[in-house]
PDB file with one MODEL, atoms N, CA, C and O in Angstrom:
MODEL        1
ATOM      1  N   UNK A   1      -6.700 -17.444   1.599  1.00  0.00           N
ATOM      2  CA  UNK A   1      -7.976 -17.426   0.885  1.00  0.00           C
ATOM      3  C   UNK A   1      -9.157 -17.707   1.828  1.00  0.00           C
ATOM      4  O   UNK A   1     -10.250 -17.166   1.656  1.00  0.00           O
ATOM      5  N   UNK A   2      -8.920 -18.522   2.776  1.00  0.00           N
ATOM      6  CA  UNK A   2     -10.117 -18.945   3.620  1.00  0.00           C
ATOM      7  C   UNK A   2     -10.375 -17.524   4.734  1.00  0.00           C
ATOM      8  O   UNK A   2     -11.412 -17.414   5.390  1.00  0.00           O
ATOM      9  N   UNK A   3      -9.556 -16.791   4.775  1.00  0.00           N
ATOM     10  CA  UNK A   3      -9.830 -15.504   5.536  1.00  0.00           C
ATOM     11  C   UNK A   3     -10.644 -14.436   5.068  1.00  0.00           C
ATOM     12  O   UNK A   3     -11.246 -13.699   5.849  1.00  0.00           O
ATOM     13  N   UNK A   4     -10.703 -14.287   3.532  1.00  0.00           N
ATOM     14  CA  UNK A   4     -10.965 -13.739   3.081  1.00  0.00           C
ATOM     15  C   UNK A   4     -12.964 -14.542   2.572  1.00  0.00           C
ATOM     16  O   UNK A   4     -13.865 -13.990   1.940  1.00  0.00           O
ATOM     17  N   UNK A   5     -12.934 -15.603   3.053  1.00  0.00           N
ATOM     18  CA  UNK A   5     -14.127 -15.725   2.822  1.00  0.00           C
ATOM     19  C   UNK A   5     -15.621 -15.655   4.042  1.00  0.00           C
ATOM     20  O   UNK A   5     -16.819 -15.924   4.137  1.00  0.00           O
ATOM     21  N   UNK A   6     -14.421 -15.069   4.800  1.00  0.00           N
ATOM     22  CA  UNK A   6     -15.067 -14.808   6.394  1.00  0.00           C
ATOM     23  C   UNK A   6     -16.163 -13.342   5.654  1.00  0.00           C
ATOM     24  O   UNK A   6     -17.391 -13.405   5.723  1.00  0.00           O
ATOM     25  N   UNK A   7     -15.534 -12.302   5.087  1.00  0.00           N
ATOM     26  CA  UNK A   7     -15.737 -11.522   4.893  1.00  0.00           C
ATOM     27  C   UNK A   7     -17.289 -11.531   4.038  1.00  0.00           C
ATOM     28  O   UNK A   7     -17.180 -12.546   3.350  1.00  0.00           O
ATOM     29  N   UNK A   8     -18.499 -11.000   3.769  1.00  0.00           N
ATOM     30  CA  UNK A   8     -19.683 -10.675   3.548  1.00  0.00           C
ATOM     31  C   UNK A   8     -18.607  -9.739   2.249  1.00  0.00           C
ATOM     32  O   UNK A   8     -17.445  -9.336   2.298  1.00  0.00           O
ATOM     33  N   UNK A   9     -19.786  -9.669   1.062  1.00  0.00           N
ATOM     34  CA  UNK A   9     -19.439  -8.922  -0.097  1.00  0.00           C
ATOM     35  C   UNK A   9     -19.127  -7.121   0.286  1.00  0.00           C
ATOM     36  O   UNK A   9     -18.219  -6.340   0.001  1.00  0.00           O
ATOM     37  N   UNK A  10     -20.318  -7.026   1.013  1.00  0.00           N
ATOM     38  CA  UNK A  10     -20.443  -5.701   1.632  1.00  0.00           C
ATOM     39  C   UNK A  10     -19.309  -4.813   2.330  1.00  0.00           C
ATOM     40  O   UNK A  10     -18.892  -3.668   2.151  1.00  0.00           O
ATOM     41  N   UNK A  11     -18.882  -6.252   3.538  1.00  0.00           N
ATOM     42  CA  UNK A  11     -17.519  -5.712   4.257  1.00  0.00           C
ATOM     43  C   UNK A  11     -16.469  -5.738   3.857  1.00  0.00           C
ATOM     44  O   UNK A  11     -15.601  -5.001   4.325  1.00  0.00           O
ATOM     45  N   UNK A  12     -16.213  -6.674   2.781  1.00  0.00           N
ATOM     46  CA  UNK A  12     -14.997  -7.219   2.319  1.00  0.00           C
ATOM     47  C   UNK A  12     -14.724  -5.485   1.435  1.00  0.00           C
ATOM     48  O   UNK A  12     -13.743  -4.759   1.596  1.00  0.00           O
ATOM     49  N   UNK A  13     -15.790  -5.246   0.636  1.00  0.00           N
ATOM     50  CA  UNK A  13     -15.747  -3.748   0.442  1.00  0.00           C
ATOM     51  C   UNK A  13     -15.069  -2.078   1.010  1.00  0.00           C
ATOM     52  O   UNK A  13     -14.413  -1.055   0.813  1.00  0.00           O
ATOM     53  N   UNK A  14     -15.889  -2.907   1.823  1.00  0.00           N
ATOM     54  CA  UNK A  14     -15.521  -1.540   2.785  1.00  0.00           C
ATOM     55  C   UNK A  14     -14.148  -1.543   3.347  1.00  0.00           C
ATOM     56  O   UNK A  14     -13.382  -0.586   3.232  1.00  0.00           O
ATOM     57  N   UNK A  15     -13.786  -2.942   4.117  1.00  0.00           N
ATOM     58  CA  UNK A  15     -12.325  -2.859   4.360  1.00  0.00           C
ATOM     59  C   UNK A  15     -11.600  -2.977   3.283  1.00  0.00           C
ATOM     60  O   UNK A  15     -10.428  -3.096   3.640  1.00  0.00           O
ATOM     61  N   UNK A  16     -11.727  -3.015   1.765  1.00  0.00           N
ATOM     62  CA  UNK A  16     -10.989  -2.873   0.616  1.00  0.00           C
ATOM     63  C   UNK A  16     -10.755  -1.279   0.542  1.00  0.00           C
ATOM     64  O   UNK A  16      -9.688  -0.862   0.093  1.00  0.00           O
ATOM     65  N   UNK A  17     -11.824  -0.329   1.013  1.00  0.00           N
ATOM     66  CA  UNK A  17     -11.604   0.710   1.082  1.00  0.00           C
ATOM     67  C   UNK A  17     -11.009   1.418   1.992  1.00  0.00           C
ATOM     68  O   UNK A  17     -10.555   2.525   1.700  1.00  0.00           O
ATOM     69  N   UNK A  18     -10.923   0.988   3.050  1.00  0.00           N
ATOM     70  CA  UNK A  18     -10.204   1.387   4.245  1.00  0.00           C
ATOM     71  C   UNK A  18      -8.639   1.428   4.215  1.00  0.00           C
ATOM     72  O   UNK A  18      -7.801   2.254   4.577  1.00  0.00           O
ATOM     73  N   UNK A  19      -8.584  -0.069   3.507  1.00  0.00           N
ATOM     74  CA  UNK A  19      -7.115  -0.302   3.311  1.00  0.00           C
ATOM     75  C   UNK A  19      -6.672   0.385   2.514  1.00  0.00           C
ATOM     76  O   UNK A  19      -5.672   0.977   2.922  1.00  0.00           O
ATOM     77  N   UNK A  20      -7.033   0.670   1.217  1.00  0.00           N
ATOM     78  CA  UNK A  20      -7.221   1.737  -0.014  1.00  0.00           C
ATOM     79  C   UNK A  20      -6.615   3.058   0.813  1.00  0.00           C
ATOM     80  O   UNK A  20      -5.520   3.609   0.702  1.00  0.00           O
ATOM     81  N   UNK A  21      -7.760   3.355   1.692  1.00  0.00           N
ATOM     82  CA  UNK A  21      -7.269   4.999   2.034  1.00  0.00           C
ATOM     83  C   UNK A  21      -6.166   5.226   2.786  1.00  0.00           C
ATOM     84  O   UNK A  21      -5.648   6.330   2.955  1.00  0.00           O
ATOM     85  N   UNK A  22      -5.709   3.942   3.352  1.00  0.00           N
ATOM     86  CA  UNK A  22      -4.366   3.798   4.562  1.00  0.00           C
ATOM     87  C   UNK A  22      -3.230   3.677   3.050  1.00  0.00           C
ATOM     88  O   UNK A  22      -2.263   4.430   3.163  1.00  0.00           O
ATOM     89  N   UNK A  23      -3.246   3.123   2.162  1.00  0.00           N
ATOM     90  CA  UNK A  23      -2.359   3.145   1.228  1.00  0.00           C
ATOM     91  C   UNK A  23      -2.014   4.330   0.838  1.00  0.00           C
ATOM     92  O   UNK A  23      -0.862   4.763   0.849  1.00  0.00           O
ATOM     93  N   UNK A  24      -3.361   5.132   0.338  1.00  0.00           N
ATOM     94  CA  UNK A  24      -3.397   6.570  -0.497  1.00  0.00           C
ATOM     95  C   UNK A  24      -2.561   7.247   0.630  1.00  0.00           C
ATOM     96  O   UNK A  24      -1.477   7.796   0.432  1.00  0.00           O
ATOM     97  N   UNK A  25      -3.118   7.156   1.700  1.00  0.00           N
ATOM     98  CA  UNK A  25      -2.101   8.673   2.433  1.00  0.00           C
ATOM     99  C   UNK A  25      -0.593   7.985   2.959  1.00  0.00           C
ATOM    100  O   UNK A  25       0.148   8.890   3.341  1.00  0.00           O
ATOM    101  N   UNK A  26      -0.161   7.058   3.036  1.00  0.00           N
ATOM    102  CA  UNK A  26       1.238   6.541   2.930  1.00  0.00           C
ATOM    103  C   UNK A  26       1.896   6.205   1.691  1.00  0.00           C
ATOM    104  O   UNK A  26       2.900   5.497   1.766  1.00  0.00           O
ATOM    105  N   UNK A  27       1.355   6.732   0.182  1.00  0.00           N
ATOM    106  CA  UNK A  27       1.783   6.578  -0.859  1.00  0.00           C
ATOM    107  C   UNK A  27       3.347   7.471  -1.168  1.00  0.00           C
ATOM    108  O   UNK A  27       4.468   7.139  -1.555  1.00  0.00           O
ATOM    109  N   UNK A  28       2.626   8.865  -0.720  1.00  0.00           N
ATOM    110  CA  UNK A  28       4.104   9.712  -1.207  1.00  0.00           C
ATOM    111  C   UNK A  28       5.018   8.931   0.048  1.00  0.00           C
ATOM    112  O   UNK A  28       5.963   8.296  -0.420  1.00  0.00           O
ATOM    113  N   UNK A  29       4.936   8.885   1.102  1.00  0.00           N
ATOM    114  CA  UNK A  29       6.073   8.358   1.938  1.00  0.00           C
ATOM    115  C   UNK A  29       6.857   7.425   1.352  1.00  0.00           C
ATOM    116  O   UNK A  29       8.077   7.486   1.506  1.00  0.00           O
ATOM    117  N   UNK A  30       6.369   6.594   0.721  1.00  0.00           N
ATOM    118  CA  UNK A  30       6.597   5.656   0.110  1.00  0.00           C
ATOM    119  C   UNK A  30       7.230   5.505  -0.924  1.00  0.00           C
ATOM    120  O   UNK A  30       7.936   4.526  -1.169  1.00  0.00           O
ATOM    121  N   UNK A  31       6.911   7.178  -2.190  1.00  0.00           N
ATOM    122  CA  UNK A  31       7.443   7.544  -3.560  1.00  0.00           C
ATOM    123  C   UNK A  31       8.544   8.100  -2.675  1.00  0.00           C
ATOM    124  O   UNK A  31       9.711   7.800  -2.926  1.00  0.00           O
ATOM    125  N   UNK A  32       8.269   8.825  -1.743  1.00  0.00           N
ATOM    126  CA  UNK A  32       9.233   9.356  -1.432  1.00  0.00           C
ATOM    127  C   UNK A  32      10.878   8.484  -1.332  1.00  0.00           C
ATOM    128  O   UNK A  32      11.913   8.695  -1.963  1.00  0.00           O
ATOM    129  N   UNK A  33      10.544   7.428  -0.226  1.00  0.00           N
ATOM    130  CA  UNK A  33      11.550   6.786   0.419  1.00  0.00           C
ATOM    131  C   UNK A  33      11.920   5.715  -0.733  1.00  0.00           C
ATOM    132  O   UNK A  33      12.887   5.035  -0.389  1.00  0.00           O
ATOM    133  N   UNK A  34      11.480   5.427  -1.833  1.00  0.00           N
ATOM    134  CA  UNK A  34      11.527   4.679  -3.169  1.00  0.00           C
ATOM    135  C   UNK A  34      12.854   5.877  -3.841  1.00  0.00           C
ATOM    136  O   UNK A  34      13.963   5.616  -4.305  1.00  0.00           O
ATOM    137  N   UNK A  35      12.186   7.158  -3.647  1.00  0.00           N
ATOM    138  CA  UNK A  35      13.115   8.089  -4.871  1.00  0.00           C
ATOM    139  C   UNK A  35      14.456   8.113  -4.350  1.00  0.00           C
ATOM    140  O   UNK A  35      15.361   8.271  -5.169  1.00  0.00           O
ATOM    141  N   UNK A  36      14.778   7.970  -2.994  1.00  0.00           N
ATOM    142  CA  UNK A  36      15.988   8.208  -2.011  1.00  0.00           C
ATOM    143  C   UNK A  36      16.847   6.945  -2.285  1.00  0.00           C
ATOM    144  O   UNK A  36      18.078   6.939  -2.287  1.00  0.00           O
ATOM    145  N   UNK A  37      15.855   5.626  -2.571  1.00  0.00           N
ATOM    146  CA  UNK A  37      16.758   4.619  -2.352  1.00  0.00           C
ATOM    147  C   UNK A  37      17.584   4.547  -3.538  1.00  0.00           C
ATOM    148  O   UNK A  37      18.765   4.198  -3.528  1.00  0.00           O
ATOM    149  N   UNK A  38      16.575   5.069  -5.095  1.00  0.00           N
ATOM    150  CA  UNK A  38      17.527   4.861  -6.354  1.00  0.00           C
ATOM    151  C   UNK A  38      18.507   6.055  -6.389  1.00  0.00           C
ATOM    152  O   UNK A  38      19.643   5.938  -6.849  1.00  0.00           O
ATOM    153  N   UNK A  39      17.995   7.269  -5.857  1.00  0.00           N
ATOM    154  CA  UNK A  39      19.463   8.172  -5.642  1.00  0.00           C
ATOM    155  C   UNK A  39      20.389   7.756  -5.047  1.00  0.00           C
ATOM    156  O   UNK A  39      21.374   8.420  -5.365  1.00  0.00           O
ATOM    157  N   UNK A  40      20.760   6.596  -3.955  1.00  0.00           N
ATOM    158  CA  UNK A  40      21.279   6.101  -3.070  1.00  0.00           C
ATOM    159  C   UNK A  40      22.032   5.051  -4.461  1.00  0.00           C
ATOM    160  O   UNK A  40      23.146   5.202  -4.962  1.00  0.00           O
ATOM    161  N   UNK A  41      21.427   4.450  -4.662  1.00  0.00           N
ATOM    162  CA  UNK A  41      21.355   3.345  -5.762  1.00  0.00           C
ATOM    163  C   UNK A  41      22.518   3.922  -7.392  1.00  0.00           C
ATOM    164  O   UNK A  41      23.530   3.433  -7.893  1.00  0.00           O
ATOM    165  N   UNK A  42      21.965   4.719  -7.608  1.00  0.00           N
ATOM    166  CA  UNK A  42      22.716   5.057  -8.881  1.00  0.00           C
ATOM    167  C   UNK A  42      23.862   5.888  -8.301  1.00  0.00           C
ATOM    168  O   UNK A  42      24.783   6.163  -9.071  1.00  0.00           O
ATOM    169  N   UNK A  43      23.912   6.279  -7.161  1.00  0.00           N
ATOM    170  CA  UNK A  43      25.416   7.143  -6.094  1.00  0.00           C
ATOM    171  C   UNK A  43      26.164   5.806  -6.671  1.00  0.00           C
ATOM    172  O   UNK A  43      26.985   5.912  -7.583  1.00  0.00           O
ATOM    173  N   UNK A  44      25.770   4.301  -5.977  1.00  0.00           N
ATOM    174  CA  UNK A  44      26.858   3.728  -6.000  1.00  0.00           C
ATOM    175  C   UNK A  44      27.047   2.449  -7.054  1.00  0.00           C
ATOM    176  O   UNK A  44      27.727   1.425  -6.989  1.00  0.00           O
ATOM    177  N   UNK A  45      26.053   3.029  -8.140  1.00  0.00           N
ATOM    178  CA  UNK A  45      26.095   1.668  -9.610  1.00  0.00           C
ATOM    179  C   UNK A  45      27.125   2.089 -10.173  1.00  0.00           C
ATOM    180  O   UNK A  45      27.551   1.525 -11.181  1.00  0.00           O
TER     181      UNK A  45
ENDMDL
END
């Protein structure tokens, strides 16, 4: 919490958005490697 109060309203923004857009484009990787693990998953339930 105290890291986060380093941050100005403004920047804290902007790197909310930054991080945002690093999420958005590693999302499908992510659905992706999620959909593999429950195919993996229900192979061996």
């Amino acid at each position: 919490m105290m890291f986060m109060s380093i941050f100005t309203p403004e920047l804290d923004t902007v790197f909310n958005k930054i991080l945002l857009n690093c999420l958005m484009e590693r999302t499908t990787e992510y659905a992706n490697f999620a959909s593999d693990l429950f195919g993996i998953a229900k192979k061996y339930a």
